[in-house]
DRENDO-680421 format. One record per residue (C-alpha): residue number from 1; x, y, z. Coordinates in pm, 1 decimal. Example, Ala and Ser with C-alpha at 12.3 -4.5 7.8 and 13.67 -1.06 7.14 Angstrom:
BEGIN
nr 1&px 1230.0&py -450.0&pz 780.0 $
nr 2&px 1367.0&py -106.0&pz 714.0 $
This chain:
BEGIN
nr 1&px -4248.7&py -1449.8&pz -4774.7 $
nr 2&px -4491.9&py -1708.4&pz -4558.6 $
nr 3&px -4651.5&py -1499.0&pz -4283.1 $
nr 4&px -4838.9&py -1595.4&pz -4039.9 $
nr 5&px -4991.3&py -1272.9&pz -3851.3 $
nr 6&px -5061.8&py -1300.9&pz -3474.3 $
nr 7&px -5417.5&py -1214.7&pz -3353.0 $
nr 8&px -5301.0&py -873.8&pz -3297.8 $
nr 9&px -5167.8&py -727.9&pz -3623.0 $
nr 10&px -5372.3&py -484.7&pz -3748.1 $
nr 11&px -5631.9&py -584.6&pz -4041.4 $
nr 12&px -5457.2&py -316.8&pz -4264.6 $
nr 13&px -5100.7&py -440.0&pz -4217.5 $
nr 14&px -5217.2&py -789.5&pz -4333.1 $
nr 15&px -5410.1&py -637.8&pz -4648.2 $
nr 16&px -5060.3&py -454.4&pz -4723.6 $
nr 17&px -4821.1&py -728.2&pz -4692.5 $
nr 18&px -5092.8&py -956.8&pz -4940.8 $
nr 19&px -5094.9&py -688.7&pz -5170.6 $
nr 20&px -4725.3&py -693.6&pz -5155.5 $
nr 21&px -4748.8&py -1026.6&pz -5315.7 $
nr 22&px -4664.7&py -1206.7&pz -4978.9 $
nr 23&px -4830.5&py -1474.9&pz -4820.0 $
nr 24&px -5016.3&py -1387.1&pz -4493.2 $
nr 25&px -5262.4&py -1669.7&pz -4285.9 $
nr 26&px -5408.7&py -1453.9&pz -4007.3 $
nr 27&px -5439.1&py -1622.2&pz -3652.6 $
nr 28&px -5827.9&py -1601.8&pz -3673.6 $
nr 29&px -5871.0&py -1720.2&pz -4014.0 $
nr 30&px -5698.4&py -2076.5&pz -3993.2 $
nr 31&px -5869.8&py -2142.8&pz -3601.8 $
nr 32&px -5543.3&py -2087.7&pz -3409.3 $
nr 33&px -5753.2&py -1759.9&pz -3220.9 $
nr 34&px -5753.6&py -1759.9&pz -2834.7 $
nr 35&px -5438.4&py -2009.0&pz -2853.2 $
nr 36&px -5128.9&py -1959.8&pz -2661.8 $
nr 37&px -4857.8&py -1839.7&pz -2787.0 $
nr 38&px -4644.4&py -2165.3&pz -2801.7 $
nr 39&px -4913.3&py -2334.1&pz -3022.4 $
nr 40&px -4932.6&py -2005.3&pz -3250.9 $
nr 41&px -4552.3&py -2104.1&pz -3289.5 $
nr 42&px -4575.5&py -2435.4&pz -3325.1 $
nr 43&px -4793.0&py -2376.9&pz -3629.2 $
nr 44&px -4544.0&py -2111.5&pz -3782.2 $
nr 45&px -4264.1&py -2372.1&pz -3748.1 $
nr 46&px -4461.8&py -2682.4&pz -3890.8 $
nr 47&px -4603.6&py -2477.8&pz -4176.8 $
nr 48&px -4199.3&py -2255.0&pz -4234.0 $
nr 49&px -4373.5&py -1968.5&pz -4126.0 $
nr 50&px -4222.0&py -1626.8&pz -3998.9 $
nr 51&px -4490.7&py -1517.8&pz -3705.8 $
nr 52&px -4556.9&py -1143.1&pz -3706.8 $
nr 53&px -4673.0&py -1054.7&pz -3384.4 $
nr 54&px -4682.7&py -721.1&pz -3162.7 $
nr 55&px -4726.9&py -934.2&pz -2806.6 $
nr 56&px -4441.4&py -804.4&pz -2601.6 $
nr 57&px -4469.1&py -1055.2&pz -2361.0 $
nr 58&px -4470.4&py -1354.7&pz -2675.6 $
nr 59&px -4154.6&py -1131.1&pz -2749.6 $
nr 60&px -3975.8&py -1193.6&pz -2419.1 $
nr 61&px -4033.0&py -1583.8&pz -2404.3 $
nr 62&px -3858.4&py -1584.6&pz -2737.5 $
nr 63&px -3632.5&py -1363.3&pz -2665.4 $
nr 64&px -3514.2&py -1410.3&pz -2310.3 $
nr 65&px -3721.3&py -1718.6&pz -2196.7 $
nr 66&px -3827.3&py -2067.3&pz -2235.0 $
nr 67&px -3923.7&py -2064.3&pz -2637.9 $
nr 68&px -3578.3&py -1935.1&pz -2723.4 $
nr 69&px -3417.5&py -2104.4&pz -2997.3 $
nr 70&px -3794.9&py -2153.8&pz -3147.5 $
nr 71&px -3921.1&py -1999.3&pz -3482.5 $
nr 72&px -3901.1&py -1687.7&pz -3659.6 $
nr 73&px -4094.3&py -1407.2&pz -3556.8 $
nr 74&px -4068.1&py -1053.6&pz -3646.8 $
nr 75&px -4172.5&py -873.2&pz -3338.6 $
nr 76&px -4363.8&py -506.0&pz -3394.1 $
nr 77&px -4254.3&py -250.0&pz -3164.4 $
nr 78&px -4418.8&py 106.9&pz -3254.8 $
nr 79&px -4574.5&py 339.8&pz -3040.4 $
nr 80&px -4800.2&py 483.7&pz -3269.4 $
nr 81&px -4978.8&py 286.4&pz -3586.0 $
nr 82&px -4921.2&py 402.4&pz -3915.0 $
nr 83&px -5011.9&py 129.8&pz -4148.7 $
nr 84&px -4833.1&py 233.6&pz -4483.2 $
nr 85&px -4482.3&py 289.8&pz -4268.6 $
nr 86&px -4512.8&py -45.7&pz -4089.2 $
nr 87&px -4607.2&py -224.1&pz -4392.6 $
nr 88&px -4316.5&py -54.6&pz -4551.4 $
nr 89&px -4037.6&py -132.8&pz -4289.4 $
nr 90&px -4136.5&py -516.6&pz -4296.2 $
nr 91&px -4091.1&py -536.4&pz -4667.2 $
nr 92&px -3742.5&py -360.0&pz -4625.9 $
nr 93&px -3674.1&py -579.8&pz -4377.5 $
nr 94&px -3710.1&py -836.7&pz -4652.6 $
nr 95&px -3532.4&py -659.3&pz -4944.1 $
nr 96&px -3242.9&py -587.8&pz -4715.7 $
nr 97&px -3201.0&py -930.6&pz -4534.4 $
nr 98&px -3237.0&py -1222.6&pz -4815.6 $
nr 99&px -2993.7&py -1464.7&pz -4695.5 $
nr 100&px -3067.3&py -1349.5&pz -4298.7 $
nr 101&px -3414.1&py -1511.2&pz -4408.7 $
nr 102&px -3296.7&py -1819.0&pz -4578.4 $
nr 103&px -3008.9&py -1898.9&pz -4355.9 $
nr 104&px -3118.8&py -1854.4&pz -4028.8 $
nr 105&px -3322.5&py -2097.6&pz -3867.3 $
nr 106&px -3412.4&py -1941.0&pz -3560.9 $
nr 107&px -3428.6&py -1530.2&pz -3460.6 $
nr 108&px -3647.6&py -1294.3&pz -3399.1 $
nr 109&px -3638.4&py -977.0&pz -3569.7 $
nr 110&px -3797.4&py -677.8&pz -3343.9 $
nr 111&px -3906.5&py -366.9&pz -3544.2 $
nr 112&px -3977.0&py 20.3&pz -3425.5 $
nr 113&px -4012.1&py 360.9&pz -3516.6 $
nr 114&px -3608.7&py 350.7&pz -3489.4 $
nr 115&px -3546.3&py 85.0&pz -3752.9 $
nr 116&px -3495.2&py -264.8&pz -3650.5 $
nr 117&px -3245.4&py -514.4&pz -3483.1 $
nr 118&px -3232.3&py -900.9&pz -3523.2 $
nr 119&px -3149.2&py -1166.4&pz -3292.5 $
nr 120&px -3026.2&py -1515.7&pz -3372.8 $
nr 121&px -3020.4&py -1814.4&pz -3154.7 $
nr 122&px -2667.7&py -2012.3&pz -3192.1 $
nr 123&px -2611.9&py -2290.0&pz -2954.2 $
């Protein structure tokens, strides 16, 4: 998958989705750091990117507010930060929603300790 990890995903959870064999830009690495979060998601949607992001408040405006209906982001959720499980949960995300993924052009997926739930816009 094309990943493009918000500012505040954790170093480790990058390194484990690359070695994963996916493709992961990092905020800070292409230039986009200290940018709001409507031209982090710009990017993702110029480039086909799914943004991975743990900013609850980025969450809400594409959930609930003005940036609905924009992207695909995969929203992390967990109270505590275990790399290896959160690393794990996004790839099973992956293996157990193929055609969610290639089908969908706009949703936001949020993920937790409890599993995960996803979110499609339809007009």
């Amino acid at each position: 998958m094309k990943i493009l990890a918000d500012e505040n995903v954790h170093a480790d959870i990058i390194k484990g989705l690359r070695m994963a064999g996916n493709d992961v830009l990092f905020v800070p690495e292409i230039g986009l750091a200290g940018n709001t979060d409507q031209k982090i998601l710009e990017y993702s949607e110029q480039h086909n990117f799914i943004l991975l992001s743990g900013d609850k408040d980025f969450g809400g405006l594409i959930e609930f507010g003005t940036l609905w209906g924009r992207g695909k982001i995969i929203l992390l959720r967990y109270r505590l930060i275990n790399v290896t499980r959160i690393v794990n949960n996004i790839i099973e995300v992956f293996n157990n929603e193929p055609e969610f993924f290639k089908t969908v052009k706009s949703f936001i997926i949020v993920l937790s300790e409890s599993g995960y739930r996803t979110h499609k816009y339809e007009k």
